[in-house]
N, C-alpha and C positions, 0 to 999 in steps of 0.2 A: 535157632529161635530169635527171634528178632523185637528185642525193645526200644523202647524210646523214653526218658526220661527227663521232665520238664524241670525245670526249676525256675527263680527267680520274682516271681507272683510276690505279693505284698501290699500292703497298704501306702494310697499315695494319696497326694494332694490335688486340684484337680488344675490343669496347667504343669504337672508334675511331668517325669520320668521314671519309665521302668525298661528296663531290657530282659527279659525273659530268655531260659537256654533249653536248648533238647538234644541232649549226648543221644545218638544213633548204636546199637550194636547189631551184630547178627545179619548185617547187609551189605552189599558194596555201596557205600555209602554214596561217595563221587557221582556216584552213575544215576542217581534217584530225585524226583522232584521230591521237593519237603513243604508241607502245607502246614498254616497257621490257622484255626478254626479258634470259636468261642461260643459257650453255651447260650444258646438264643431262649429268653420269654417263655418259650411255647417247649422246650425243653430241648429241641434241635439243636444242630450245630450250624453255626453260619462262618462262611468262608471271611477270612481276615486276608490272608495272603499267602502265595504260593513263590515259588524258587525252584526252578531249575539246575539240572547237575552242572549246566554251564551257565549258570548266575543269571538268568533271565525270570524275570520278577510279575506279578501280576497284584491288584492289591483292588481291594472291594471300593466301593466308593464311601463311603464310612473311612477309611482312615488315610485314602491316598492323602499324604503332604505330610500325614502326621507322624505315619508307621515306616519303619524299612525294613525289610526281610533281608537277610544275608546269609553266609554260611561258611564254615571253618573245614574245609574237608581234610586237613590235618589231624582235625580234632573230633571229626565224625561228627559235629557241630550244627546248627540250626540254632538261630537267632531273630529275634521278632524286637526291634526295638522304636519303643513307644513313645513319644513325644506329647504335651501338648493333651495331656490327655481328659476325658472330661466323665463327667459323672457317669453316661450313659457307654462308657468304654469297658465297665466295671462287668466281671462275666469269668467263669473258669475256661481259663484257655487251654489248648490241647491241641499238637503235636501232628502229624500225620506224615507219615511215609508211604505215598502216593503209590508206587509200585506193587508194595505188598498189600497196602488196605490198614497197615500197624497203629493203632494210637498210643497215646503215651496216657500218663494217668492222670494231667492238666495241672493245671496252678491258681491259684486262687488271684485275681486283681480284685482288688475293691480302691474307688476313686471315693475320694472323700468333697464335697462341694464346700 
């Protein structure tokens, strides 16, 4: 069975930082792209950034410069870290292990202006 769980979400300031985290189980983790989504407006999800099992990276035009995807595959790991961040960045983030279709069960960001 395979989960995902997020953490890190919180309340920031806006120009702030968060680094968010998503422990992987129940997959070969290494071998999997890992996606970063956030709940859109209209209720959807919209893509934030992806990561390859060999660290090749893609990132929406919304937070290239701001965001970096990375990953700990020691630690079965997924990491989205936010810089710089601004009121409209504010949105429950959620997790995805591209392979399987898995989400995890998101983290709350609120950007305070």
């Amino acid at each position: 069975q395979v989960q995902l769980v997020e953490s890190g979400g919180g309340l920031v300031q806006a120009g702030g930082s968060l680094t968010l985290s998503c422990v992987v189980s129940g997959r070969f983790f290494s071998a999997d792209t890992m996606g970063w989504y956030r709940r859109a407006p209209d209720g959807g999800r919209d893509f934030v950034a992806l990561i390859s099992g060999d660290g090749l990276t893609t990132y929406s035009d919304a937070v290239t410069g701001r965001f970096t995807i990375s990953r700990d595959n020691a630690k079965n790991t997924a990491f989205l870290h936010m810089n710089k961040l601004k009121p409209e960045d504010a949105a429950v983030y959620y997790c995805k292990d591209i392979a399987s279709g898995s989400w995890g069960q998101g983290t709350q960001v609120t950007v305070s202006s």
